[in-house]
C-alpha positions in Angstrom: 67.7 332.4 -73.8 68.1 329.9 -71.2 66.3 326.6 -71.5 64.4 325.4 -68.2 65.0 322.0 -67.3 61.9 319.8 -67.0 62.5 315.9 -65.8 58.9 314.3 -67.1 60.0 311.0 -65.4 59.8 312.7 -62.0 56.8 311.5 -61.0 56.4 308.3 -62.6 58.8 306.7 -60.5 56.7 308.2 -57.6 54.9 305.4 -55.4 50.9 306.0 -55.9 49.6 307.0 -52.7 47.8 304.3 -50.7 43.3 304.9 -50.9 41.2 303.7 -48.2 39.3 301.4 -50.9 42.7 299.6 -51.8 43.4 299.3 -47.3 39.3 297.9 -47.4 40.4 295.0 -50.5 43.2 294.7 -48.8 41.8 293.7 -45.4 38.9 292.0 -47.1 41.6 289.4 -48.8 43.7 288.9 -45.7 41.1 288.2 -43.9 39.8 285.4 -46.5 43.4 283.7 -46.4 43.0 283.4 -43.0 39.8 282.2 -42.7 41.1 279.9 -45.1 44.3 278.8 -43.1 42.2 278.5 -40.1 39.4 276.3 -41.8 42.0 274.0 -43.5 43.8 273.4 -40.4 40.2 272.2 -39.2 39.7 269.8 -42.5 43.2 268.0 -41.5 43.1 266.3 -38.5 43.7 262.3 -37.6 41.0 260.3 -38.8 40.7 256.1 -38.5 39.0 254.7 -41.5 36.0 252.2 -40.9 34.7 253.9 -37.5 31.6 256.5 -37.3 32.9 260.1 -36.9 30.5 260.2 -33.8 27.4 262.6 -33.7 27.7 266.4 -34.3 27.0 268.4 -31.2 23.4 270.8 -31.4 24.7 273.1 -29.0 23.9 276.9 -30.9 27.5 278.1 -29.8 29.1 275.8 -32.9 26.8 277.2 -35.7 29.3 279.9 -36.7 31.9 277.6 -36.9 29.7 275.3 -39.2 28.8 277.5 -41.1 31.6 278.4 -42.1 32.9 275.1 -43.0 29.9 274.3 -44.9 30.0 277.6 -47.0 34.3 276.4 -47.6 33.1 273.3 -48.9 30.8 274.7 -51.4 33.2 277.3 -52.7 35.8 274.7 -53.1 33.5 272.5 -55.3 32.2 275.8 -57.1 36.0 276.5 -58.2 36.1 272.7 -59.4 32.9 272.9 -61.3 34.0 276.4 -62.9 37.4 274.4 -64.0 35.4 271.2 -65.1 32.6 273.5 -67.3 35.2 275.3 -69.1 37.1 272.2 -70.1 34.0 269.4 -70.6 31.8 272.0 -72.7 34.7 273.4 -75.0 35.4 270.1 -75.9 32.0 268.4 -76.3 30.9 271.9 -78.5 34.6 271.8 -80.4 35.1 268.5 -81.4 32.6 266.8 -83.5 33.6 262.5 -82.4 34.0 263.7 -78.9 30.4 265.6 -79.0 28.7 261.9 -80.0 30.1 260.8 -76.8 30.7 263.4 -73.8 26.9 265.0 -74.5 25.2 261.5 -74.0 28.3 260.9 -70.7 26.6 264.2 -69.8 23.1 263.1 -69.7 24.6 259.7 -67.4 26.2 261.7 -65.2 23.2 264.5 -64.4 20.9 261.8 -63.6 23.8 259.8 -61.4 21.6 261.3 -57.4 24.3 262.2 -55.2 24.0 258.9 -53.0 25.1 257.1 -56.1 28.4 258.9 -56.5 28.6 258.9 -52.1 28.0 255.5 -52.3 31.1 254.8 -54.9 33.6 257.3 -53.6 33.7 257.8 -49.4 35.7 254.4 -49.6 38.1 256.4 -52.5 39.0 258.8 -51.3 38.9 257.7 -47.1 41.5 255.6 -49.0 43.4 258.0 -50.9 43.9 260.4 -47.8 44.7 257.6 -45.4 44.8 258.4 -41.7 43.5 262.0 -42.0 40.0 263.6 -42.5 40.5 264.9 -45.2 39.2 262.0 -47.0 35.7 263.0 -45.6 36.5 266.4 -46.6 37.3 265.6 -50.1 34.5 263.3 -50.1 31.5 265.7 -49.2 33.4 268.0 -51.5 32.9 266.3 -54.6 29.1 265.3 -54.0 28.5 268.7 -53.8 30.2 269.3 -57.2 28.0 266.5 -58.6 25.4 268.8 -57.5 26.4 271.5 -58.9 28.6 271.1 -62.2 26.4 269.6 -65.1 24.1 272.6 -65.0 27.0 274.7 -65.4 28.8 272.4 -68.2 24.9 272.1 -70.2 25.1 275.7 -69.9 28.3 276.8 -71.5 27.9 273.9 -74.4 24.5 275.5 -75.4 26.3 278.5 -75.1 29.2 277.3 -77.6 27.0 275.3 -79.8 24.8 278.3 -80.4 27.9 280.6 -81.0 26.7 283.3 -84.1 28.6 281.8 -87.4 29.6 285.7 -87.5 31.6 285.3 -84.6 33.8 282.2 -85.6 34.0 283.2 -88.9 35.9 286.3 -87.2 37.9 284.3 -84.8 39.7 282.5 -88.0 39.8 285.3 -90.0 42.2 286.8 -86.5 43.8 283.9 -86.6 43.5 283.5 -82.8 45.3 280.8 -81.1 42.8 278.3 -79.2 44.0 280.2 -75.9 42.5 283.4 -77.2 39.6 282.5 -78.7 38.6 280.8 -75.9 39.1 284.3 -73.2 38.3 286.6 -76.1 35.1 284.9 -77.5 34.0 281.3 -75.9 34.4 282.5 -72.1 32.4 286.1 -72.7 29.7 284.6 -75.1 29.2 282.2 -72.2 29.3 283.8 -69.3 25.8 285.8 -68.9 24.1 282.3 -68.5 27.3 280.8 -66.5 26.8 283.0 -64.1 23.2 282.7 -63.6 23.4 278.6 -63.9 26.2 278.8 -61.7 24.8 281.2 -59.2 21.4 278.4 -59.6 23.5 275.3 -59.2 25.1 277.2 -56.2 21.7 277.8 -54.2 20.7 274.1 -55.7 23.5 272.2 -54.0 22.5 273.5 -50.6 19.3 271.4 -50.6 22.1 268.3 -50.5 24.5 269.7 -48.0 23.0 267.8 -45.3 23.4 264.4 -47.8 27.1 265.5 -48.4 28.2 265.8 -44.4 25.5 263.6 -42.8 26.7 260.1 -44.6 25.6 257.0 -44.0 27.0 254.3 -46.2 27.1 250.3 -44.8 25.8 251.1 -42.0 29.0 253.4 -41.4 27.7 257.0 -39.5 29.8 260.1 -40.8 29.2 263.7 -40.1 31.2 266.2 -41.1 31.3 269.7 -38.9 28.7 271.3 -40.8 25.2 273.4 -41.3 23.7 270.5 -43.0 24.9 267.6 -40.4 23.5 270.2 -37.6 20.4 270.1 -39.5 20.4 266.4 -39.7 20.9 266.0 -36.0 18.6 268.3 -34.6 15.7 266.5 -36.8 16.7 262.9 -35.4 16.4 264.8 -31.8 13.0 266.1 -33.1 14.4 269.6 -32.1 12.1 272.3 -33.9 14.1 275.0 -32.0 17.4 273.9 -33.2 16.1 273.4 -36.7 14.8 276.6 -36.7 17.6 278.5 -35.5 19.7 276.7 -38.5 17.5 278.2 -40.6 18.0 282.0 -39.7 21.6 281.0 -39.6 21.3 279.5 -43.7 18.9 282.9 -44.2 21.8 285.1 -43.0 24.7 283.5 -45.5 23.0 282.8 -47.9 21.9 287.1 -48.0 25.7 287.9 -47.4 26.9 285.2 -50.2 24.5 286.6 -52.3 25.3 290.6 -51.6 29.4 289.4 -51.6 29.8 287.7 -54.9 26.9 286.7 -56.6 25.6 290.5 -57.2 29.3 291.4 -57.8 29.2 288.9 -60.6 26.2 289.6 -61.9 27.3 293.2 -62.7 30.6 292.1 -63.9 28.8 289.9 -66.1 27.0 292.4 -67.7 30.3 293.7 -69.5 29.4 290.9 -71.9 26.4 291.3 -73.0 26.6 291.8 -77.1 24.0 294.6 -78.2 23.9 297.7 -80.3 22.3 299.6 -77.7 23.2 299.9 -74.2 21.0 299.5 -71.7 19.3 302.2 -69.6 19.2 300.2 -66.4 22.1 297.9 -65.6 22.6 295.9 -62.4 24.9 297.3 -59.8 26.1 296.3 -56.3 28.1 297.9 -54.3 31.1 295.9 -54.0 32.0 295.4 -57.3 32.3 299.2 -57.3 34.7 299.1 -55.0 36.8 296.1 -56.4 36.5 298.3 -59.4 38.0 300.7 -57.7 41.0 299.2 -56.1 44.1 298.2 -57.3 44.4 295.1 -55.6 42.7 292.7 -57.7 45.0 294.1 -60.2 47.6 293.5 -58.3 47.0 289.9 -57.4 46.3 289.0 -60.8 49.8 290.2 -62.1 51.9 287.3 -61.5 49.6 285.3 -63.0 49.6 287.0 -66.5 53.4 285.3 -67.7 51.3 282.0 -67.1 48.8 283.5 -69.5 51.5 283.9 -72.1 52.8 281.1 -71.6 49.9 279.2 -72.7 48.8 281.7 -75.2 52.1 280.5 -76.7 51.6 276.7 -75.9 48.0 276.9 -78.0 49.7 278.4 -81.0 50.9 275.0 -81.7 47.3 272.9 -80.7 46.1 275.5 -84.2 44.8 273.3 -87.5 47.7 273.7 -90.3 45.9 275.4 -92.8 45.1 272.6 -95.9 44.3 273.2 -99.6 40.7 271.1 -100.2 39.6 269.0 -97.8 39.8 265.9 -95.9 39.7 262.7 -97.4 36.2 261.2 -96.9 37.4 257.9 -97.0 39.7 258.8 -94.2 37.0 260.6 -91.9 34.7 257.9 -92.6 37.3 255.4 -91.7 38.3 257.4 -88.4 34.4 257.4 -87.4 34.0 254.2 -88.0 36.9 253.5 -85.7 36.1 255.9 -83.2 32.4 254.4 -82.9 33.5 250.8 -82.5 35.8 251.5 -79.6 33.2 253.4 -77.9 30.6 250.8 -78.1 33.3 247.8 -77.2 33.7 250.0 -74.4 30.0 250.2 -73.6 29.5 246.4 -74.0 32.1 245.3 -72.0 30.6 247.8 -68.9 27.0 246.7 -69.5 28.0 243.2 -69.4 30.5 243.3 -66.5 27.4 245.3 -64.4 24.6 242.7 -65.4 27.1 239.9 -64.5 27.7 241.4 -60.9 23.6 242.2 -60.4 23.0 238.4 -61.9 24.9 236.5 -59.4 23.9 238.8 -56.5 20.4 239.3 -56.4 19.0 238.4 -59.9 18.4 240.4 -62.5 14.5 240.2 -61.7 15.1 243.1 -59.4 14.9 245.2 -62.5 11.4 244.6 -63.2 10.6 246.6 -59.7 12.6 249.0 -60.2 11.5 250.3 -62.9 8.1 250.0 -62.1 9.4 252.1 -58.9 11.0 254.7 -61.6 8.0 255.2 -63.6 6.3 256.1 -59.8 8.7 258.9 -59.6 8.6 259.9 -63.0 5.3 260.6 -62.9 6.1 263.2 -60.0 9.1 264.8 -62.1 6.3 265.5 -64.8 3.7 267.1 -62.2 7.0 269.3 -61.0 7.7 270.1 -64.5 4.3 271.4 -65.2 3.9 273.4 -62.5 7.4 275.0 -62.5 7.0 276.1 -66.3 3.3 277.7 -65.7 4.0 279.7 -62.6 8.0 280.4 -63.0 8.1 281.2 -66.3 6.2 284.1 -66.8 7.6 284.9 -62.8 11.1 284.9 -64.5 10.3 287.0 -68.1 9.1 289.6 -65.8 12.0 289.7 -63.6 14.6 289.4 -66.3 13.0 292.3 -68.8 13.0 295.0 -66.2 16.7 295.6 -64.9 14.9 297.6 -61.9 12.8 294.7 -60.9 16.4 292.7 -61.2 17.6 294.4 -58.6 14.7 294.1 -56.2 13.7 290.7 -56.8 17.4 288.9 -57.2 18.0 288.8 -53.4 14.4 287.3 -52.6 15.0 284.8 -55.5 18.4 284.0 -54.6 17.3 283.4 -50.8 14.3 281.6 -51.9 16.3 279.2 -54.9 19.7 278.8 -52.1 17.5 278.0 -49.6 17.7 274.4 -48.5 13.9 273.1 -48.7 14.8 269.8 -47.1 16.3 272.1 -43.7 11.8 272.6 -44.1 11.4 268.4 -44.3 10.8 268.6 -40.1 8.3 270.8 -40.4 6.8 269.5 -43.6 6.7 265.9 -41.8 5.1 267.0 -39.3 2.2 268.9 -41.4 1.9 265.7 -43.6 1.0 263.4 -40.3 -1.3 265.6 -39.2 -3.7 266.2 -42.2 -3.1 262.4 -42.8 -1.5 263.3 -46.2 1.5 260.8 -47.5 4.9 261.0 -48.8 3.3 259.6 -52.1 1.9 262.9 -52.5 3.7 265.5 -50.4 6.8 263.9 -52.1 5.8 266.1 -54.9 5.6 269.6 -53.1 9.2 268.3 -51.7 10.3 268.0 -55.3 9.5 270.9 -56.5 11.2 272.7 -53.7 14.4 271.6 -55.0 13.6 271.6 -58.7 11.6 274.3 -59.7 14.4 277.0 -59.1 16.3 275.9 -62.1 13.3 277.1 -64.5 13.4 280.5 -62.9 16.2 280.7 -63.0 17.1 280.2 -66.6 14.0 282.3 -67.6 15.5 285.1 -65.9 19.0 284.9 -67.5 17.2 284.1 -71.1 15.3 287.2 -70.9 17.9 289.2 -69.4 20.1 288.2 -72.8 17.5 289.8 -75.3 19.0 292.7 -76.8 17.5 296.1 -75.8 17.5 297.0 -79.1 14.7 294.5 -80.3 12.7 294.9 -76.8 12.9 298.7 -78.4 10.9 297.4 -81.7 8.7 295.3 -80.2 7.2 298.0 -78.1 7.6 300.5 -81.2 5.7 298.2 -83.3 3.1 297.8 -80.2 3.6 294.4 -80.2 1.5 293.2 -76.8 0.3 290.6 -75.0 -0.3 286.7 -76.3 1.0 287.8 -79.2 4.3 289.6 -77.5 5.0 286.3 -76.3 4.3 283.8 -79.2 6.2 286.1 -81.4 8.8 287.4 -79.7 9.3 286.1 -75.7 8.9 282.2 -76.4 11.8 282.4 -79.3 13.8 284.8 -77.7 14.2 282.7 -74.4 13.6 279.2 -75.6 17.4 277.9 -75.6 17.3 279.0 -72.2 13.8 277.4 -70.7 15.4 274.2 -72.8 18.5 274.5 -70.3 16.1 275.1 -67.4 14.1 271.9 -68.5 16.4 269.4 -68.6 18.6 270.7 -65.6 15.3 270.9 -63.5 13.9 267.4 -64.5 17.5 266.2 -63.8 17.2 268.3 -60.6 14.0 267.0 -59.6 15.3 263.5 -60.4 18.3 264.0 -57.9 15.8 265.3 -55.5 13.7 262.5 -55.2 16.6 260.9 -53.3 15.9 263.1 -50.0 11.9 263.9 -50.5 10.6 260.5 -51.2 11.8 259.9 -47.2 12.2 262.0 -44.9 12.9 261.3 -40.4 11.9 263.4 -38.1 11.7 262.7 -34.0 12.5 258.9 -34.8 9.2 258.6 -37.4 9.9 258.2 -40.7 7.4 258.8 -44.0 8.7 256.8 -47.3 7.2 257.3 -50.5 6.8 254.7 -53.2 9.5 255.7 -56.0 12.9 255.0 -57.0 14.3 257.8 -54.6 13.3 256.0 -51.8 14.9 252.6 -53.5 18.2 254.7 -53.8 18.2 256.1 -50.6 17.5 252.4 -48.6 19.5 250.7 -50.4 22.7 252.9 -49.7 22.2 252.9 -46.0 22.1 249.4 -46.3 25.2 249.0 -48.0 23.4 246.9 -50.7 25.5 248.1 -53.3 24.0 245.9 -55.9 20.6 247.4 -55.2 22.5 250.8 -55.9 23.9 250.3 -58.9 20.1 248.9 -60.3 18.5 252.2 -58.7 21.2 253.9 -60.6 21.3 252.4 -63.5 17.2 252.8 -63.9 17.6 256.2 -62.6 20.1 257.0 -65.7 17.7 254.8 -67.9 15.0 257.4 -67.4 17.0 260.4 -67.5 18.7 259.6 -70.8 15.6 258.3 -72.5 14.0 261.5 -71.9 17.1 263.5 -72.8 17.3 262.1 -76.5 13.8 261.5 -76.7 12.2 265.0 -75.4 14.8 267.7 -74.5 17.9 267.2 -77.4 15.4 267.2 -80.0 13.9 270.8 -78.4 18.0 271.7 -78.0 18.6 271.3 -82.0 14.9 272.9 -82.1 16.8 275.5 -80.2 19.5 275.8 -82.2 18.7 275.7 -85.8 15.5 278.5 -85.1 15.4 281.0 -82.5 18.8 281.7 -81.7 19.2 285.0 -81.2 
């Protein structure tokens, strides 16, 4: 009987044929590298330090073209804050000493307004990149990361700090290396609220893009090629038109930003979710299907994976040594004790170096008015607080408990929350003077416009994190109404509103810094508050005046942190986590 031969590796050595979806990705990511060659050819051209950049041309032909380098810019710092988060959180959730001090560094830096870190850094990094424009570049780039990061970072520590004990206890018991736990648990458990806080922090730091490429620090005029210095130019003209063709422009990115990665992530994110039952209704977008679908990303990612290993193999030695009893106390009383007097030498010697500088400039009396001026705006962050929590909340527990209303209401949200209200200030302006209604007030609808966002926001992504499974007993038990949400709603989504909280008062504290004045047509409105104090004092180049504003500013900020919101986080975190 004669055998047949058969050669089974035949076809593996076959080449795959080429789909249409993988030619689509593939176009798709060439066309991104050059659109990226092309737009960092633009960031690098001869620059003198200590002259104005001139004044951006309002002509509607270059909107395309600043748009585009606006949308760069923010990508760029989202990639940075994504890198910061991952490593500022583990650390402040993972190591007890460092938690007493990088939480409370946190708080500082969230209530630092963008003009604060502007004023302290054009002259860095116009410095650092000598000669070129770059420095500008790098400049706008990290105000809009201060803009965007800290929500992010609160975010993933919550996430971290609220980790089920079920879940570490696991982790040990694998023995995983730092490397894996943090892909395999800390970056998954995470990244349902990372996305939503980022895709927040991303529509949030719009409303300071015109801040981060108009700049005007010392009297010193730079503008950046951008959607937001456009803006900034066409209100000094008092040109309505222009302004409002920005707008449609900022309307149409931010829909195709939002359809071309924001819903892709949302879907991807949804792989995460930790539940016994699946849900019925999950949200989908088109282009993640066909990313899905390709081999591409697959492709690109494969030279990266012997870096993976690499480190994967690097963390294996950053594991505790396993240890029979436990630490001395002595010794980790001793350590802490260590520990906290460096940190608070550390802290003296930067209180009393700053008090020396304001003394001898203008006197530390100037403290006295502006606090007075901070307790002004405070009382405006409270009224935006308020408000946001009654009318978003319940907006957001709607929208996040029905997958289908997801779907529908996501783009509106994300157009509404990316939307830059101050690209509105013109027409605002203009509407205050003529009903005759001040800054003083109207500062506080401004405020809101920028701050309320992070509420909804966070509402939506807490009550898209409930399980289905106990949304399925509380409508089997016929649990309704007040009584739905006392019980059930408020726990189940209280870390998150705490999130929301303290990122929108922080938010509406950073916010005050553009609504509490505003220009239009060569009139300007101020508004009695420590925004305004900022936002004069930096155009003056009065940097002592700054770094009071900012210090108060941080004063505030912080005191309301540990007095108010970290007493609701451990509230958070000791009763309803989920």
């Amino acid at each position: 009987m004669a055998l047949r031969r058969s050669f089974p590796t035949r076809d593996v050595w076959r080449r795959p044929p080429v789909r249409p979806v993988d030619l689509l990705v593939g176009a798709m990511v060439v066309a991104g590298l050059y659109a990226a060659v092309r737009i960092g050819v633009a960031m690098n051209v001869p620059f003198e330090p200590g002259r104005s950049t001139g004044r951006i041309s309002t002509d509607a032909s270059n909107l395309p073209a600043y748009a585009a380098r606006s949308l760069a810019r923010m990508f760029i710092a989202l990639a940075i804050s994504v890198a910061f988060t991952f490593v500022y959180a583990t650390a402040a959730a993972r190591s007890r000493r460092g938690e007493k001090v990088l939480v409370p560094l946190l708080d500082v830096l969230q209530a630092v307004p963008v003009l604060g870190f502007l004023s302290a850094t054009v002259t860095f990094f116009i410095g650092l990149f000598r000669g070129s424009l770059l420095g500008l570049e790098a400049a706008s780039v990290f105000a809009i990361f201060t803009s965007q990061v800290w929500t992010m970072t609160f975010s993933m520590y919550h996430s971290l700090s609220s980790q089920p004990r079920e879940l570490d206890e696991a982790a040990r018991l694998m023995r995983l290396t730092p490397w894996q736990r943090f892909w395999r648990l800390d970056v998954p458990h995470s990244m349902i609220p990372l996305v939503w806080n980022g895709m927040m922090s991303f529509g949030g730091a719009w409303f300071f893009l015109a801040a981060s490429e108009a700049i005007t620090v010392g009297h010193h005029q730079y503008s950046l090629p951008g959607i937001g210095s456009y803006v900034a130019a066409a209100s000094m003209d008092g040109d309505l038109a222009a302004v409002l063709l920005a707008v449609v422009v900022m309307v149409v990115m931010v829909i195709g930003v939002n359809a071309l990665f924001w819903r892709p992530m949302v879907a991807w994110a949804e792989r995460f979710r930790m539940e016994e039952t699946e849900a019925e209704d999950k949200p989908r977008s088109v282009v993640f299907d066909v990313l899905r679908r390709s081999r591409v990303p697959g492709l690109l990612a494969r030279p990266f994976r012997p870096l993976g290993a690499a480190l994967d193999r690097a963390s294996e030695r950053l594991r505790p040594a396993e240890r029979l009893g436990y630490p001395s106390v002595r010794r980790r009383r001793a350590g802490d004790a260590a520990f906290a007097v460096g940190v608070l030498a550390l802290f003296a010697w930067t209180t009393w170096a700053a008090g020396a500088y304001v003394a001898r400039t203008v006197g530390l009396g100037e403290f006295r008015h502006a606090f007075w001026l901070g307790f002004l705006t405070f009382l405006r962050v409270v009224v935006v607080l308020v408000f946001s929590t009654l009318v978003w909340v319940p907006v957001g527990v709607k929208i996040g408990l029905s997958p289908r209303l997801t779907r529908i209401a996501q783009p509106v949200v994300q157009v509404l929350a990316s939307f830059p209200a101050n690209f509105l200030f013109p027409f605002a302006t203009a509407a205050f003077v003529a009903i005759g209604l001040g800054l003083d007030v109207g500062g506080i609808v401004l405020m809101a416009l920028g701050a309320q966002w992070y509420l909804l926001f966070n509402a939506i992504a807490g009550a898209m994190a409930i399980p289905s499974d106990l949304r399925d007993a509380m409508d089997d038990l016929g649990v309704h109404g007040w009584h739905r949400w006392r019980r059930f709603i408020i726990p189940a989504i209280f870390p998150a509103f705490v999130t929301g909280g303290i990122t929108a008062a922080g938010g509406a504290w950073n916010a005050s810094i553009v609504a509490e004045v505003v220009s239009y047509g060569g009139r300007t409105l101020v508004a009695s508050g420590l925004g305004a104090y900022i936002t004069e004092a930096t155009v003056e180049g009065d940097l002592p005046r700054v770094l009071i504003g900012v210090v108060v500013m941080s004063i505030f900020v912080v005191g309301l942190n540990r007095l108010v919101w970290r007493r609701l986080y451990r509230l958070a975190e000791t009763r309803y986590t989920l």
